[in-house]
C-alpha positions as semicolon CSV with decimal commas, in nm:
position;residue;x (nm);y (nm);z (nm)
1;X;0,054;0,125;3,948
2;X;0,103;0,484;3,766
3;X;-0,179;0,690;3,810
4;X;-0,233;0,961;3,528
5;X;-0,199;1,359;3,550
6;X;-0,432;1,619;3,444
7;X;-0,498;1,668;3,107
8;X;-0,233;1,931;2,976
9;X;0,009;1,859;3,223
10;X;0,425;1,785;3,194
11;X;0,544;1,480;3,435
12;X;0,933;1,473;3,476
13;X;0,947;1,131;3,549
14;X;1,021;0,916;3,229
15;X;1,265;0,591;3,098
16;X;1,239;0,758;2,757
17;X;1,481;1,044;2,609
18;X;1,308;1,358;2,655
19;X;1,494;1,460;2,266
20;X;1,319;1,108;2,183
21;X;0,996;1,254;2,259
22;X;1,030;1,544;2,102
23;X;1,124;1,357;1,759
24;X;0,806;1,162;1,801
25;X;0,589;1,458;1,932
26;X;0,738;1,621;1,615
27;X;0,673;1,370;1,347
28;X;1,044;1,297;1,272
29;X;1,144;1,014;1,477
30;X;1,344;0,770;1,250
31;X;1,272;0,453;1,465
32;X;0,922;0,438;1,624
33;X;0,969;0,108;1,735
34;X;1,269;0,194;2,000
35;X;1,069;0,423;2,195
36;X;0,693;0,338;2,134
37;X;0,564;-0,012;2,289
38;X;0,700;-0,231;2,557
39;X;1,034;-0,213;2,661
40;X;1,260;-0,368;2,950
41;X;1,414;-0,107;3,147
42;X;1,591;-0,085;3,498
43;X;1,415;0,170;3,750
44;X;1,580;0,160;4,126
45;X;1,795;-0,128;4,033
46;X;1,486;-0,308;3,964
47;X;1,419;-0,440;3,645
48;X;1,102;-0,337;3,479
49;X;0,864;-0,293;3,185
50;X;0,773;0,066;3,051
51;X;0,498;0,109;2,864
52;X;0,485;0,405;2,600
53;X;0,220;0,499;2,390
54;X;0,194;0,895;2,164
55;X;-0,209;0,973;2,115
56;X;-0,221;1,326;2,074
57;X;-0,502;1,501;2,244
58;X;-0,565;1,181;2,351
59;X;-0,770;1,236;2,769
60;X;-0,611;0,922;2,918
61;X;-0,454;0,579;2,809
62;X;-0,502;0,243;3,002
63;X;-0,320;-0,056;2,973
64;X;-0,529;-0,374;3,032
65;X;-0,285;-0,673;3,141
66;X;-0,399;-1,000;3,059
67;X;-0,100;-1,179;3,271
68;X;-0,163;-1,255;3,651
69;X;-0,467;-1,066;3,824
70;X;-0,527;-0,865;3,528
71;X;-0,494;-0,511;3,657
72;X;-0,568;-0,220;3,447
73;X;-0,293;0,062;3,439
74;X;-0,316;0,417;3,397
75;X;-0,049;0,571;3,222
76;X;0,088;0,874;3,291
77;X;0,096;1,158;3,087
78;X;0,438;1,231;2,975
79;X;0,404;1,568;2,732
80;X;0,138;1,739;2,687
81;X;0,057;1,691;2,364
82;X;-0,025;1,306;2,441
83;X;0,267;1,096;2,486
84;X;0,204;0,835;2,792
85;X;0,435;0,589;3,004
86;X;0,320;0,339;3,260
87;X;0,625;0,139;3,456
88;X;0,510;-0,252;3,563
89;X;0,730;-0,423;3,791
90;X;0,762;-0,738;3,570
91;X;1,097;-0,877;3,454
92;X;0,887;-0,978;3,118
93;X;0,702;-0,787;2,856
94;X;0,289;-0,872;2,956
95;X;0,061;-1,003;2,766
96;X;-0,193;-0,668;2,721
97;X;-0,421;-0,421;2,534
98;X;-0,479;-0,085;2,515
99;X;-0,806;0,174;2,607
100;X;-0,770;0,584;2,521
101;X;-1,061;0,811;2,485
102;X;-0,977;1,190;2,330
103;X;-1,192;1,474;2,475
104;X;-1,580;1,477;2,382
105;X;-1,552;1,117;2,230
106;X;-1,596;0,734;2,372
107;X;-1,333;0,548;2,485
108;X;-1,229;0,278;2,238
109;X;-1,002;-0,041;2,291
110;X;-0,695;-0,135;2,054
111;X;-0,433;-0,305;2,023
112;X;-0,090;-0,182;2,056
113;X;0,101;-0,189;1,738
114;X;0,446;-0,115;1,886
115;X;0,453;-0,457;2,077
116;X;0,457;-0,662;1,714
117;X;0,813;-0,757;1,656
118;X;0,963;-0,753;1,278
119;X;0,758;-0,948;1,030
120;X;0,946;-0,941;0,709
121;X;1,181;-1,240;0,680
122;X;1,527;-1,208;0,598
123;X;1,517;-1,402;0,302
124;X;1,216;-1,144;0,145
125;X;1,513;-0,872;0,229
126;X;1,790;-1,061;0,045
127;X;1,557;-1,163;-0,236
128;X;1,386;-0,723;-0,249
129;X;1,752;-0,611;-0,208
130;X;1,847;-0,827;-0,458
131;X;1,602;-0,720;-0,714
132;X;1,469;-1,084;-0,737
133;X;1,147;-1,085;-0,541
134;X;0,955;-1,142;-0,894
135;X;0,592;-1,115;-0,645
136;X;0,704;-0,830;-0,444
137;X;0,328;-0,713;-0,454
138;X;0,319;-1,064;-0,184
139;X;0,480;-0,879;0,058
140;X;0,502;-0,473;-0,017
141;X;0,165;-0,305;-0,002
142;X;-0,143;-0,354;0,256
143;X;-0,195;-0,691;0,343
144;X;-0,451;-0,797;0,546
145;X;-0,339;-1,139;0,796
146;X;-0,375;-1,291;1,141
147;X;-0,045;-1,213;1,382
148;X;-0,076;-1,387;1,729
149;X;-0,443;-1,433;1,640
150;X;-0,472;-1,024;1,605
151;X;-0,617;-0,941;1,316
152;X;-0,500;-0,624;1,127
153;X;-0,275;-0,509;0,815
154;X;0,094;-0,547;0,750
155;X;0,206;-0,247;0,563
156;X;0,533;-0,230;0,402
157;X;0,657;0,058;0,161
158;X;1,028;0,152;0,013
159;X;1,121;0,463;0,097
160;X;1,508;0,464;0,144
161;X;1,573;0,863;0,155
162;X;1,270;0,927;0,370
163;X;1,360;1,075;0,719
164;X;1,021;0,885;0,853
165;X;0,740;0,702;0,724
166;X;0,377;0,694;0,854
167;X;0,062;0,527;0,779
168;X;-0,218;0,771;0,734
169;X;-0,584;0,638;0,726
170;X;-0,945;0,721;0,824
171;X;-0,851;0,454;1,122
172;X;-0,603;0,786;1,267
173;X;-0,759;1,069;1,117
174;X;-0,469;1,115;0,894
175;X;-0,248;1,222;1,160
176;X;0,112;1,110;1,105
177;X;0,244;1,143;1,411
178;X;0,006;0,823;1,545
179;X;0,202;0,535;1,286
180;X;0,531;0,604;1,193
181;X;0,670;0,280;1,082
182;X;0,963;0,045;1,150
183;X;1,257;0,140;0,940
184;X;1,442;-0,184;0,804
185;X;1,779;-0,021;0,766
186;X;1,935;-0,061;0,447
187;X;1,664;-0,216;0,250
188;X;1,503;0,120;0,244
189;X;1,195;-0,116;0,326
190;X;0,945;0,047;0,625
191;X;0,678;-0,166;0,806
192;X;0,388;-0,164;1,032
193;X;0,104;-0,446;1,175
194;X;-0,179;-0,218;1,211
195;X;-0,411;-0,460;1,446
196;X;-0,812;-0,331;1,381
197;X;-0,758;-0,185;1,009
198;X;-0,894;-0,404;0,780
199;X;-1,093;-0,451;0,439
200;X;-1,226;-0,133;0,292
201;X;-0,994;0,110;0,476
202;X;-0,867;0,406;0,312
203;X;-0,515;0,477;0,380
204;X;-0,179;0,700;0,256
205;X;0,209;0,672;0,359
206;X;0,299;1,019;0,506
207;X;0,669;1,051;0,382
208;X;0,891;1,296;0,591
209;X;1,181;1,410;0,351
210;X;1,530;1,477;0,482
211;X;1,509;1,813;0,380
212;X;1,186;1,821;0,604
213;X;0,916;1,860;0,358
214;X;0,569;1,655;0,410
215;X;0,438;1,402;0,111
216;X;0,160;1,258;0,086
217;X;0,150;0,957;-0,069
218;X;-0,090;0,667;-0,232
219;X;0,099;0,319;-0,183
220;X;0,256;0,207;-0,457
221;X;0,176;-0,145;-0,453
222;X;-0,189;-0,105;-0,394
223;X;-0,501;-0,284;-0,459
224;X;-0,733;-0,047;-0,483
225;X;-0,789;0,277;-0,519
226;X;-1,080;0,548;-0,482
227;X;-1,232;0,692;-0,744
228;X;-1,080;0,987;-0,871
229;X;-1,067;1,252;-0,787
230;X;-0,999;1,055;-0,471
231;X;-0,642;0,935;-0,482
232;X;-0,625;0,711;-0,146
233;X;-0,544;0,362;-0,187
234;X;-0,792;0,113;-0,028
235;X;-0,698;-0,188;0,190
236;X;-0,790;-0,459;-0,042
237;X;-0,862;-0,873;0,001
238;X;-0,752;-1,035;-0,345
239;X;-0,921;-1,389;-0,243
240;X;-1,287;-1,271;-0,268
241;X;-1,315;-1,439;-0,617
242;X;-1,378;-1,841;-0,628
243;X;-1,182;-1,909;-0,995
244;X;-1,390;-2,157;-1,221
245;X;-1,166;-2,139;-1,541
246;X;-0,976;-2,434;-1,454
247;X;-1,048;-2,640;-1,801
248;X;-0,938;-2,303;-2,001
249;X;-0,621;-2,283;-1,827
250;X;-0,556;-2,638;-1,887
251;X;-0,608;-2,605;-2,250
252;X;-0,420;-2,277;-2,268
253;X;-0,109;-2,498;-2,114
254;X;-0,156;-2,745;-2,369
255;X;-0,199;-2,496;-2,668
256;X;0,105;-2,363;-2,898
257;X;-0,036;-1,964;-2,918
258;X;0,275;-1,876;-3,131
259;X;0,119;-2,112;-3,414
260;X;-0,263;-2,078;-3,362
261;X;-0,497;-1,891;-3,510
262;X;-0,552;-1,528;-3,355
263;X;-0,795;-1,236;-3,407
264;X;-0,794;-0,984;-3,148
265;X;-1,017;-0,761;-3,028
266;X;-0,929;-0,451;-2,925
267;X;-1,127;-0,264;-2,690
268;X;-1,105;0,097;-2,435
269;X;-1,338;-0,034;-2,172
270;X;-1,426;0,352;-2,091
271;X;-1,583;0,460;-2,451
272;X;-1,724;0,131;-2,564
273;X;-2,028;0,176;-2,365
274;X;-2,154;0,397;-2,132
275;X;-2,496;0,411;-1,958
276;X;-2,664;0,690;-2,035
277;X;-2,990;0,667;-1,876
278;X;-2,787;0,660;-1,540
279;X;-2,576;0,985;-1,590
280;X;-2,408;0,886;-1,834
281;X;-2,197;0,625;-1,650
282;X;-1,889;0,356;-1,673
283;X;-2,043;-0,018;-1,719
284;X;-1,964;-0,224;-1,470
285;X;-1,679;-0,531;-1,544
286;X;-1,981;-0,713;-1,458
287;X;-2,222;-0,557;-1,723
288;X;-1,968;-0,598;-1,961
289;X;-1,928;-0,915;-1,884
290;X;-2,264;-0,934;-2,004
291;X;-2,229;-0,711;-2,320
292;X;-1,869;-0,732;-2,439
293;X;-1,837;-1,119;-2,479
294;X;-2,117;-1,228;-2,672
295;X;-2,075;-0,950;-2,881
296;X;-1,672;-1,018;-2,933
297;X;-1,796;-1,422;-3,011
298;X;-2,054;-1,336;-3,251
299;X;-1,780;-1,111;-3,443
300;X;-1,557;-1,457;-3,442
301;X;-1,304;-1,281;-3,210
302;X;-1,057;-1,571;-2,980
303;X;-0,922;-1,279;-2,787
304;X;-0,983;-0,926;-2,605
305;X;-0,710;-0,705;-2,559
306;X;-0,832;-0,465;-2,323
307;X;-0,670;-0,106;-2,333
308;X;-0,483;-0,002;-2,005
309;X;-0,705;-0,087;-1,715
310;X;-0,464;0,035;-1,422
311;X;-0,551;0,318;-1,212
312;X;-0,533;0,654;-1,375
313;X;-0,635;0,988;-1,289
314;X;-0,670;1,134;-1,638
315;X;-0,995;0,997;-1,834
316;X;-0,824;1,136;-2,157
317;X;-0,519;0,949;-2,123
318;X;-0,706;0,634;-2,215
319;X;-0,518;0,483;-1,898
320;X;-0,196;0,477;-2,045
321;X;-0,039;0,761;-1,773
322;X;-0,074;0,506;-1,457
323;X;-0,054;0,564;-1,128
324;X;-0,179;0,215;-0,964
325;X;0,033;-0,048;-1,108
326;X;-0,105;-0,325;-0,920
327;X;-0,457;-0,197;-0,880
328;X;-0,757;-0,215;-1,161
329;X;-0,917;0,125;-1,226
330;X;-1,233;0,183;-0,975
331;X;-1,401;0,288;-1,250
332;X;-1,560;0,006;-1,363
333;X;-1,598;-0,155;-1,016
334;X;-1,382;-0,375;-0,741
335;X;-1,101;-0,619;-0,807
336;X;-1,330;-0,923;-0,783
337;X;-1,533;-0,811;-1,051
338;X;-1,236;-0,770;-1,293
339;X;-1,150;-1,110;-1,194
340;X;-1,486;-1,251;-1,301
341;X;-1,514;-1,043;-1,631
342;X;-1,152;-1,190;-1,688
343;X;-1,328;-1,572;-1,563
344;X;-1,602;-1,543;-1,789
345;X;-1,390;-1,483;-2,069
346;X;-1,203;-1,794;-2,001
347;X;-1,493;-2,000;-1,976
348;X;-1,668;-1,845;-2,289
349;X;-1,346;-1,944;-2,493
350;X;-1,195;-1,578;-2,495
351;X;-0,855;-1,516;-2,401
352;X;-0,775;-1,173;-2,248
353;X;-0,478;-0,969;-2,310
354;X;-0,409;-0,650;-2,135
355;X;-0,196;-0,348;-2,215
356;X;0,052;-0,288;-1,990
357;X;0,264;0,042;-1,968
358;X;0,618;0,025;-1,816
359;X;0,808;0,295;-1,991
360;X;0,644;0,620;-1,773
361;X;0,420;0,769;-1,542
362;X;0,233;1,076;-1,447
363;X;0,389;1,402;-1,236
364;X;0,081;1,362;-0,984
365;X;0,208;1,466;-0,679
366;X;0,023;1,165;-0,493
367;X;0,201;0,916;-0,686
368;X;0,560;0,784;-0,790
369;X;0,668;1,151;-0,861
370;X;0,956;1,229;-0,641
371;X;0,821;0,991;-0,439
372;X;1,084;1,019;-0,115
373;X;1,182;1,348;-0,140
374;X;1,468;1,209;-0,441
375;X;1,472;1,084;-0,775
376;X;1,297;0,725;-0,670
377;X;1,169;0,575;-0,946
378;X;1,224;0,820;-1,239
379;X;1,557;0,958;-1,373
380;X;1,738;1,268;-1,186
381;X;1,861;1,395;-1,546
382;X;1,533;1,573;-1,736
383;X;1,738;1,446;-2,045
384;X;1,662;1,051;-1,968
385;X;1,385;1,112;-1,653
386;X;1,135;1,277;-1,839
387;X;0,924;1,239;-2,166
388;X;0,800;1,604;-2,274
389;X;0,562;1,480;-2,597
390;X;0,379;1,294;-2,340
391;X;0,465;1,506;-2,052
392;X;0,554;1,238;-1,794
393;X;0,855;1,079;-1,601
394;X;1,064;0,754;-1,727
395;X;1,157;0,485;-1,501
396;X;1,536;0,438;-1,423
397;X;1,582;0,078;-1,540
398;X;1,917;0,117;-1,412
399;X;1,774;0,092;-1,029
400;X;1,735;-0,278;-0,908
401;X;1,423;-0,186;-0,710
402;X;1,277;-0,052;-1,011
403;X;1,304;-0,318;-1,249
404;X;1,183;-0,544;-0,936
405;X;0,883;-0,295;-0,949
406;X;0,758;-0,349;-1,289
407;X;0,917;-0,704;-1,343
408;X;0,640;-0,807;-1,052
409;X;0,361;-0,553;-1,165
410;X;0,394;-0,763;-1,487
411;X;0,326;-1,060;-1,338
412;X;0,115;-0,998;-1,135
413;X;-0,179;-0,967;-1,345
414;X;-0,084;-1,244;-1,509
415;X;-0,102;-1,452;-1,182
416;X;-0,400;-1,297;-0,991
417;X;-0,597;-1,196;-1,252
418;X;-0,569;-1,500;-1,491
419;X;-0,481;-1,254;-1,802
420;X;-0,309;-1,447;-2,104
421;X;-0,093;-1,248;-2,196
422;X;0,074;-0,854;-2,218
423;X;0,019;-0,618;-2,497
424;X;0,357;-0,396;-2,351
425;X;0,343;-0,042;-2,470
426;X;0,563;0,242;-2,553
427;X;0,862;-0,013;-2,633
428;X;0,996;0,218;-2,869
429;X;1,061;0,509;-2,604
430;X;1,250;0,251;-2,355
431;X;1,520;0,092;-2,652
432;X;1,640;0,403;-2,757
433;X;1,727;0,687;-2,598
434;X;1,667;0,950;-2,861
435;X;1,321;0,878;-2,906
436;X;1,112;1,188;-2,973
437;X;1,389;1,395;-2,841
438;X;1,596;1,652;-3,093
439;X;1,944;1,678;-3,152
């Protein structure tokens, strides 16, 4: 059984690479997942299990086996800055879980993240890779699932120029160097099984550049995010809502729209109404629930169309410079209440339409902008990557991923939000390439 050192102090003693170390003591380890965790190694000409584990500042580190007598390891301390290694004479990785305390602080018991093999399939590669995975937003993102009866979130992000990816959260204290993720090779694709995170959890991916610069970065397949100025995404649960417009769907399958009678109403959700004798604030979907549809029946209206609703940071853009293309603006409350604003449209007789923008975005620095360190999602040439009227970036069509991106951001709120169909804006400035730009 290893038996720790003082705080502070350097064993000499270690399976792992010291330049390995270094990498992940440094934040700029490409591949986590071959150093961190259990792994079968040979000490003596005895075949063993080391167990590694980087908490920095972290007092000591336990490892509680659940296989055999159940001993409890100490690990040793490795560097001094909090990477720890335990060696178990087993010929098989254990069954186990994990106990650190940092100076001043209780101890608190986890589970070790570096023990969860892969989770992406091959065929979600082939289909990403492929630019055919028309619900990426099933499988990129935070997702919140059971793994070997653990429950946690699988994070995956594309980042194919990034030197290292992290997941940064108020579950780490931001700190990059305590998640860097699995790198899936030549998807670009990074992943992570975060066991304990779960519903409500604020979170970033932490983007080392190969050039070395730091990013921080909100997910861009999120859920939720906070309300700006905040600009975290939020782990969000899509299944909270219990869907009751069954008979409208029905009818809308049964229904030729291209040849029935239409009147739209076209609404901004943020100036319509505000409440003033509460500072002045947003409705909630909820309230206008309440408000918007009797008032859009009485006027004989058979359908909403419901400016921009994606996240935004700019209240004066009207939402059409987005930065959350899977996530409805926090402004006006949580996903489920979209989804029953959007429910009791459908079972007041009111279709909903929503704007959708997939010609540009915003230069926030949190968001697509740049988002590896390269020319990601937006155009390297200023001539085709940027729009200066509106004085944000166009997507290259012409990468696979990207079309993926927005083909599945379209659908999306078609399929988990029951909208009935896309108002798709700024079609002009994607067909031709001279729009609003001089000779």
């Amino acid at each position: 059984m290893s038996k720790s050192t003082r705080s502070g102090s350097t064993a000499t003693a270690t399976t792992a690479r010291r330049e390995d170390i270094q990498r992940l003591v440094d934040a700029r380890h490409p591949d986590p997942f071959s150093v961190l965790g259990p792994h079968l190694v040979e000490v003596g000409g005895q075949r063993a299990v080391a167990l590694r584990v980087l908490i920095p500042g972290a007092e000591f580190v336990e490892a509680h086996l659940e296989d055999g007598a159940k001993e409890v390891v100490r690990l040793e301390r490795v560097h001094p800055v909090g990477f720890f290694e335990a060696i178990l004479p087993r010929e098989r990785e254990p069954r186990y879980w994990l106990r650190a305390a940092l100076p001043g602080h209780p101890a608190w018991d986890f589970e070790d993240p570096y023990r969860f093999g892969r989770i992406l399939g091959d065929y979600d590669l082939y289909l990403l890779g492929e630019g055919s995975h028309f619900r990426s937003y099933e499988k990129l993102g935070a997702h919140c699932l059971d793994l070997s009866g653990i429950r946690g979130v699988h994070f995956v992000v594309w980042a194919p120029n990034a030197e290292r990816v992290s997941v940064v959260g108020t579950f780490n204290a931001w700190d990059g160097r305590r998640h860097p993720m699995r790198n899936l090779g030549a998807t670009g694709l990074w992943e992570i099984f975060l066991p304990g995170v779960g519903d409500g959890d604020l979170y970033k991916f932490e983007i080392r550049t190969r050039g070395g610069d730091i990013r921080l970065k909100s997910d861009p397949h999120g859920f939720l995010f906070e309300f700006r100025p905040g600009t975290s995404s939020i782990v969000q649960d899509l299944d909270r809502h219990e869907w009751r417009d069954g008979e409208w769907l029905e009818h809308r399958s049964r229904t030729d729209w291209h040849s029935a009678p239409m009147s739209i109403y076209e609404v901004h959700l943020g100036s319509w109404q505000r409440v003033p004798e509460e500072g002045d604030r947003f409705p909630t979907y909820r309230e206008l629930a309440d408000r918007l549809i009797p008032h859009v029946r009485d006027l004989g209206f058979t359908h909403i169309e419901l400016l921009p609703l994606q996240e935004h940071p700019f209240d004066a853009s009207w939402g059409y410079q987005v930065t959350g293309f899977f996530a409805p603006t926090s402004r006006f409350g949580r996903p489920e209440d979209l989804m029953y604003f959007v429910d009791q449209c459908h079972r007041n007789g009111v279709g909903v339409i929503l704007d959708w923008v997939p010609a540009h975005f915003p230069k926030d620095d949190h968001a697509l902008r740049y988002f590896d360190g390269t020319h990601l999602y937006e155009h390297a040439d200023p001539r085709r990557g940027e729009h200066r009227d509106w004085g944000t970036l166009i997507f290259n069509y012409g990468r696979t991923e990207v079309k993926n991106f927005l083909v599945s951001s379209a659908l999306f709120w078609l399929d988990r939000y029951h909208f009935d169909a896309l108002r798709v804006d700024a079609v002009a400035s994607m067909l031709y390439l001279d729009y609003s730009r001089e000779q």
